[in-house]
VMD Tcl script that draws the C-alpha trace (Angstrom):
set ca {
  {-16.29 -53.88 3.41}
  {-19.66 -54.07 1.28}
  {-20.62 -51.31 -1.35}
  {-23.73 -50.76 0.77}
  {-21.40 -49.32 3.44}
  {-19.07 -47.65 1.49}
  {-21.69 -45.86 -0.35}
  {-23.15 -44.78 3.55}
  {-20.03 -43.68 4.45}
  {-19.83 -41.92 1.27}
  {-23.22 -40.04 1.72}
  {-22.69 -39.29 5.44}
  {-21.45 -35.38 5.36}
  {-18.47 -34.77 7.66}
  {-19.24 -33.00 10.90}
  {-18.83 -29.48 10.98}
  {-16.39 -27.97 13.37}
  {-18.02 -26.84 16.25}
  {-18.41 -22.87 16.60}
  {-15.91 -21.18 19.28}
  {-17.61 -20.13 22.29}
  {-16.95 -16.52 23.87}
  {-14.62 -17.84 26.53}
  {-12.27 -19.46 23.49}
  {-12.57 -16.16 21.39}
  {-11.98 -13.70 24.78}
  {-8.79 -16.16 25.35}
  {-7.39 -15.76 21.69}
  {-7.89 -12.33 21.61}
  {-6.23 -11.44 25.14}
  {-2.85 -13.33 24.10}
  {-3.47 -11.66 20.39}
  {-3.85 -8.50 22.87}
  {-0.45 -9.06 24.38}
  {1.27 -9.39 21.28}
  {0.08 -6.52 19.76}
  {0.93 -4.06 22.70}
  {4.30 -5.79 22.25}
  {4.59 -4.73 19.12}
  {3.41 -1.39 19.68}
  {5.89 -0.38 22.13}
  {8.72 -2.18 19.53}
  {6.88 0.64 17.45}
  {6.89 3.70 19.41}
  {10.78 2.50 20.47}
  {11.82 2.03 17.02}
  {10.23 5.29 16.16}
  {12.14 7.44 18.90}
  {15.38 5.81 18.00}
  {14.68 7.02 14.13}
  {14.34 10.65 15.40}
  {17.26 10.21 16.98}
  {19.69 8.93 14.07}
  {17.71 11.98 12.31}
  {19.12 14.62 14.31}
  {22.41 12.80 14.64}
  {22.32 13.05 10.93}
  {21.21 16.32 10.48}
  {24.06 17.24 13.16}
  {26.84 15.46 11.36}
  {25.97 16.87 8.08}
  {26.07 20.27 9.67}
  {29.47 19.54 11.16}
  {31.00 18.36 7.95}
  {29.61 21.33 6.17}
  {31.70 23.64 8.34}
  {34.47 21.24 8.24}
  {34.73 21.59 4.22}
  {34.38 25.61 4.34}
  {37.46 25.46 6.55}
  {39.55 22.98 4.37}
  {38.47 24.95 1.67}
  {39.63 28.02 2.72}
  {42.95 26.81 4.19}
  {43.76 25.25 1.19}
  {43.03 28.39 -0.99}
  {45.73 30.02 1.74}
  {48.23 27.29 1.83}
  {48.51 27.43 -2.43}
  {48.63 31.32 -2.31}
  {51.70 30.83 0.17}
  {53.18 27.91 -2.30}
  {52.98 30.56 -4.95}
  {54.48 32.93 -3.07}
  {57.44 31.04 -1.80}
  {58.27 30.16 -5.20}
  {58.25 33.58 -6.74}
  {60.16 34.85 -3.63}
  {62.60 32.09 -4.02}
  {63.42 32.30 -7.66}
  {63.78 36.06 -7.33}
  {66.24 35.39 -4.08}
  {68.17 32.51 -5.76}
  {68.96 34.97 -8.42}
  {70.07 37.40 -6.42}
  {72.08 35.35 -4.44}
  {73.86 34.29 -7.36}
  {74.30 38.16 -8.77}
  {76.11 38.07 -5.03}
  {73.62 41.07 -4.33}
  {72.40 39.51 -1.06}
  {73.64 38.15 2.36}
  {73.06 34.55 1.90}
  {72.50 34.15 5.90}
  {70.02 36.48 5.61}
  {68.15 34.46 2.59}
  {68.24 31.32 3.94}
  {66.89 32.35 7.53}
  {64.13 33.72 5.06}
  {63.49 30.45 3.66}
  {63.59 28.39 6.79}
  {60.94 30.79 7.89}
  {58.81 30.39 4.57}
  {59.44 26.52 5.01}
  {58.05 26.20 8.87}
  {54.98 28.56 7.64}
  {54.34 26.19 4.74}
  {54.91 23.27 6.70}
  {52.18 24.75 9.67}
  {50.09 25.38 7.12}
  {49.78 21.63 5.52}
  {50.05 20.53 9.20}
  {46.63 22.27 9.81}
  {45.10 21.54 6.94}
  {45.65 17.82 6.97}
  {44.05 17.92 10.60}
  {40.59 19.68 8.97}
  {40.70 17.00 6.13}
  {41.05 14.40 9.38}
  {38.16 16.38 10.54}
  {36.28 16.75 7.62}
  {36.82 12.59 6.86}
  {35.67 11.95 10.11}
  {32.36 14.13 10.14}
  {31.73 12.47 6.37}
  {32.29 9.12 8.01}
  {29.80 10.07 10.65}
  {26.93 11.33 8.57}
  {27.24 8.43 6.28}
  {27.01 5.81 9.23}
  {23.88 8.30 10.76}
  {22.22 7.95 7.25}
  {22.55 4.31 7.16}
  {21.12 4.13 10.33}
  {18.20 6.33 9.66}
  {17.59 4.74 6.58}
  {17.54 1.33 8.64}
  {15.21 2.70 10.84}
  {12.74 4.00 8.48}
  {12.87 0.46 6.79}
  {12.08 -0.95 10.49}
  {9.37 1.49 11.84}
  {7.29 0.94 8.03}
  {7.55 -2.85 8.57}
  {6.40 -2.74 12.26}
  {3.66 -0.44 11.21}
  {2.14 -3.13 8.78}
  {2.18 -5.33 11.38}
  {0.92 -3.70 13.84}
  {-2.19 -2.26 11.42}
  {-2.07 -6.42 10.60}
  {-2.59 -7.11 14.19}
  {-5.10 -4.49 15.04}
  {-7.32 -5.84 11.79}
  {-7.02 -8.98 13.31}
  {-8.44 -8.12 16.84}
  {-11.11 -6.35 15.26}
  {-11.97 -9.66 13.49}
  {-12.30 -11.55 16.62}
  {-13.78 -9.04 18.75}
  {-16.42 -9.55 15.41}
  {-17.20 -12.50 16.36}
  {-17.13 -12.05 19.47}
  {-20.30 -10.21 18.78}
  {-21.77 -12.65 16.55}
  {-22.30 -14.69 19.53}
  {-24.62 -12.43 21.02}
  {-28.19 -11.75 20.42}
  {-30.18 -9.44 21.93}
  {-32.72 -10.91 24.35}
  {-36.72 -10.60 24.05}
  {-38.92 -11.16 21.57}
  {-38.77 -10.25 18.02}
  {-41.86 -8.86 15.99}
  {-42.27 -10.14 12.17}
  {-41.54 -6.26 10.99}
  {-38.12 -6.79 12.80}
  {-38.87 -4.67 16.03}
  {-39.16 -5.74 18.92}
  {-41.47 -6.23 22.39}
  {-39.99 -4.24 25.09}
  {-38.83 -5.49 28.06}
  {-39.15 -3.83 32.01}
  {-35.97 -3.11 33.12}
  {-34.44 -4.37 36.49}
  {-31.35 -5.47 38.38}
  {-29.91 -2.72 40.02}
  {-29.26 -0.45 37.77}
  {-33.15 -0.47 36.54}
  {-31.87 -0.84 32.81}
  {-33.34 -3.71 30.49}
  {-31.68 -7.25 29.79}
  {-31.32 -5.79 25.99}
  {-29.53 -2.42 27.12}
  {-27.97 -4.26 29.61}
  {-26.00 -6.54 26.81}
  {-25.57 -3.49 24.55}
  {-23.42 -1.60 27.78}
  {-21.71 -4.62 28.22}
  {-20.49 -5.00 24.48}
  {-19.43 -1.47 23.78}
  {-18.15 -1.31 27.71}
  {-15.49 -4.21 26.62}
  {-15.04 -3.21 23.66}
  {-14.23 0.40 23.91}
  {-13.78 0.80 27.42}
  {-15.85 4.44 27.48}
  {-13.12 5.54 30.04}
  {-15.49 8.39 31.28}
  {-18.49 6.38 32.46}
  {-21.79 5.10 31.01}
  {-25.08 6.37 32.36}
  {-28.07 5.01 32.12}
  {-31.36 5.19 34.37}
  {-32.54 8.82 35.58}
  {-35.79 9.56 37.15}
  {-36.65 12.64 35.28}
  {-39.16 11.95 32.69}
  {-38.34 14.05 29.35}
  {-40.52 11.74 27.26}
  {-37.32 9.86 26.49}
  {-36.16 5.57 27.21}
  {-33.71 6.59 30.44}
  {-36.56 6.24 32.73}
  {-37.43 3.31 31.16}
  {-34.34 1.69 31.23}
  {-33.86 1.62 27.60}
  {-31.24 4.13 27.14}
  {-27.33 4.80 28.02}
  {-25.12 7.50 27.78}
  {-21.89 6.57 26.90}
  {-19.31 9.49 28.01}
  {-16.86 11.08 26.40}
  {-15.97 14.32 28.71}
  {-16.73 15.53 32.39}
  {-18.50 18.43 33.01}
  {-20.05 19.00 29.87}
  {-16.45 19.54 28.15}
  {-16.14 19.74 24.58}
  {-14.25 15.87 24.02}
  {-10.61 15.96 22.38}
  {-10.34 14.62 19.02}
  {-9.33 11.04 20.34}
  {-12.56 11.26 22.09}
  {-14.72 11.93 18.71}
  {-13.38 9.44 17.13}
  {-14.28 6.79 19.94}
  {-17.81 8.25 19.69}
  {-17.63 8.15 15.68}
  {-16.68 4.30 16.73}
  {-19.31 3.31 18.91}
  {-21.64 4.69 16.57}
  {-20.77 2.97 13.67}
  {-20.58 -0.32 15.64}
  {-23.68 -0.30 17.18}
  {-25.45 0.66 13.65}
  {-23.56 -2.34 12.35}
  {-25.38 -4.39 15.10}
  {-28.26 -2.65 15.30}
  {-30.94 -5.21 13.81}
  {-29.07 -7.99 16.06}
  {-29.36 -6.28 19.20}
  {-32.73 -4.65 19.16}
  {-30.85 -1.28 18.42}
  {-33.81 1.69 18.30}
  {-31.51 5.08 17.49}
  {-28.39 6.29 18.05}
  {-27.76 10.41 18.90}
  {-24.22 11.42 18.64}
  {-23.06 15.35 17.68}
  {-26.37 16.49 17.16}
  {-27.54 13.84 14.86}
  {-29.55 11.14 15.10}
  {-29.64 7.92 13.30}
  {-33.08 5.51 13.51}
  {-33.00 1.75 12.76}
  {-36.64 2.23 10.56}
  {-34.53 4.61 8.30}
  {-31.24 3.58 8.33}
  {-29.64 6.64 7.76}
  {-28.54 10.30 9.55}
  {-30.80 13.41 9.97}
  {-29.67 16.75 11.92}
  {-31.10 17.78 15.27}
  {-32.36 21.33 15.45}
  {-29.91 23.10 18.51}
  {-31.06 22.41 21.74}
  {-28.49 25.11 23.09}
  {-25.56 23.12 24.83}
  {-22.52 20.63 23.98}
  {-24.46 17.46 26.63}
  {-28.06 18.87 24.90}
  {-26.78 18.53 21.46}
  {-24.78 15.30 22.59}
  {-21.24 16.37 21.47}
  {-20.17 14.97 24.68}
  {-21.63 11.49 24.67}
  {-23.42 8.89 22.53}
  {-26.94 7.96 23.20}
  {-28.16 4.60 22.46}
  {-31.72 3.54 23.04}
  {-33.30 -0.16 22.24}
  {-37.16 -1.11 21.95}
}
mol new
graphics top color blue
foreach p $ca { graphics top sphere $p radius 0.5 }
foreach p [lrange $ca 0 end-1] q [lrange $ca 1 end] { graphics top cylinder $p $q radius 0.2 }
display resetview
C-alpha cells in the first residue's frame, strides 16, 4: 500500500452510526416495558411478603414475651416450694429421730412434697420448651424480615433504574419529532388550518399524539368545540387533556399526571410549536417562559384543576 493511500484512509472520518428510528426506539422500550412491570410486581410481591414476616415477628415476639412471664413466675414458685421442702424436711428428720413422730405419717408427707416438686419442674420445663420455641420463632421471623427489607430496597433501585431508563428512551423518542409548519426567525411560528376529522391542526395533532402515548390521559383528550370564547379550540389549536369526569376535583395521582404533562410539554415547547400551557389556574407562555396566576373564573373545569390546556401557534 502507498503513503498516498494510507494517508486517505487516514483522513477519511469513520461513519457515524446511523440514528435509531421511532419504530427501533418504540421496540426497545416495549421489551424494556415488559421487564420493568416484571419487576414491579417482584416488587409489590416482595413487599407483601415483608409485611407478612413483620407481623409474624411482631406475633412471635409477643408470644415469647408471655412465655418468659410464665417461666418466670413458675420458677419463682417452684424455688419457694424447694425452700420449703427443705425446711419442712430438716425439721421432720429431726423429729423423727427425737422418735416424736409416726414415721408413716412423715414419709407419706414427703412423697407428697416430692410428686408436687416433681409437677412443678415438669411444668416448668414444658414453658422453657415453650419459651425456646417462641425465641426460635421470632429469631427465624427477624431473619426473614430483615431478608426482606434487604430484597424490597434492592428491587426498588432497580426498578427507579428501570423507570429512568424508559424515560430516557421515551426522550428520544421525542427528539425524533418536530413539529410541522413553518418556523418564523423570532422562533414562532405560521399557523396552520386544521383538518382531518377531528378539525385539529397537523401541529396539535402530533402534540395529542405524544402526550396520548406517553401518558395515556386515561380520561379523554378534547379538542375542537364550536363555541367561540376568543380561544384556539375552534381553531383547532387547542386540547384538553382530562384528568376527571364531570368536573370532579382529580385525586392526587391525577395532579401529578397533570404536573407531568406540563412540565413535558414546556420541555418541548420550542420543538413543537408549543404557545401556552393552563393547568390549576396558571398559565405558562412560551414568550415568557415562566408561570403567572389566573384571576378565578369561578369553577374547578374554569380554573382548569381538572385538565391541562395546551394550545400551539
Amino acid at each position: 500500500m502507498t503513503l498516498g493511500a494510507v494517508l486517505l484512509m487516514a483522513g477519511t472520518p469513520a461513519e457515524a452510526e446511523p440514528k435509531p428510528t421511532v419504530k427501533q426506539l418504540k421496540k426497545e422500550l416495549s421489551a424494556l416495558q415488559k421487564d420493568s412491570d416484571k419487576l414491579i410486581t417482584e416488587y409489590y410481591n416482595s413487599r407483601i411478603a415483608q409485611q407478612k414476616a413483620e407481623k409474624s415477628e411482631k406475633a412471635a415476639r409477643e408470644k415469647l414475651a408471655a412465655a418468659q412471664a410464665v417461666y418466670e413466675r413458675e420458677s419463682v414458685e417452684l424455688r419457694a416450694m424447694a425452700v420449703s421442702q427443705y425446711m419442712g424436711g430438716e425439721t421432720g428428720q429431726l423429729a423423727l429421730l427425737a422418735g416424736n413422730q409416726d414415721p408413716s405419717s412423715f414419709l407419706g408427707r414427703m412423697a407428697l412434697n416430692q410428686h408436687l416438686v416433681d409437677l412443678q419442674d415438669a411444668r416448668l420445663r414444658g414453658y422453657a420448651q415453650v419459651r425456646d420455641a417462641h425465641q426460635q420463632a421470632k429469631d427465624e421471623a427477624d431473619a426473614r424480615a430483615k431478608e426482606l427489607t434487604s430484597t424490597v430496597d434492592d428491587l426498588e433501585k432497580r426498578k427507579k433504574k428501570a423507570e429512568k431508563q424508559i424515560d430516557r428512551i421515551k426522550d428520544k423518542i421525542d427528539q425524533l419529532y418536530t413539529a410541522p409548519g413553518v418556523r418564523r426567525p423570532d422562533g414562532t411560528w405560521v399557523p396552520q388550518l386544521p383538518g382531518g376529522s377531528d378539525n385539529i391542526t397537523p401541529r396539535m395533532r402530533l402534540v395529542k399524539q405524544l402526550i396520548g402515548e406517553r401518558f395515556d390521559v386515561p380520561f379523554g383528550i378534547g379538542c375542537y368545540r364550536t363555541i367561540q370564547d376568543g380561544g384556539e379550540h375552534p381553531l383547532g389549536r387547542a386540547c384538553d387533556f382530562m384528568l376527571s369526569r364531570g368536573g370532579a376535583m382529580p385525586s392526587a395521582g391525577e395532579v401529578e399526571r397533570g404536573n407531568q404533562i406540563a412540565a413535558w410539554v414546556i420541555k418541548n415547547a420550542k420543538r413543537l410549536g408549543i404557545m401556552y400551557v393552563i393547568y390549576r389556574q396558571r398559565i405558562w407562555h412560551v414568550r415568557t417562559g415562566t408561570w403567572r396566576t389566573m384571576s378565578d373564573r369561578g369553577g374547578t373545569t374554569a380554573n382548569h384543576y381538572d385538565h391541562a390546556h395546551i394550545s400551539v401557534y
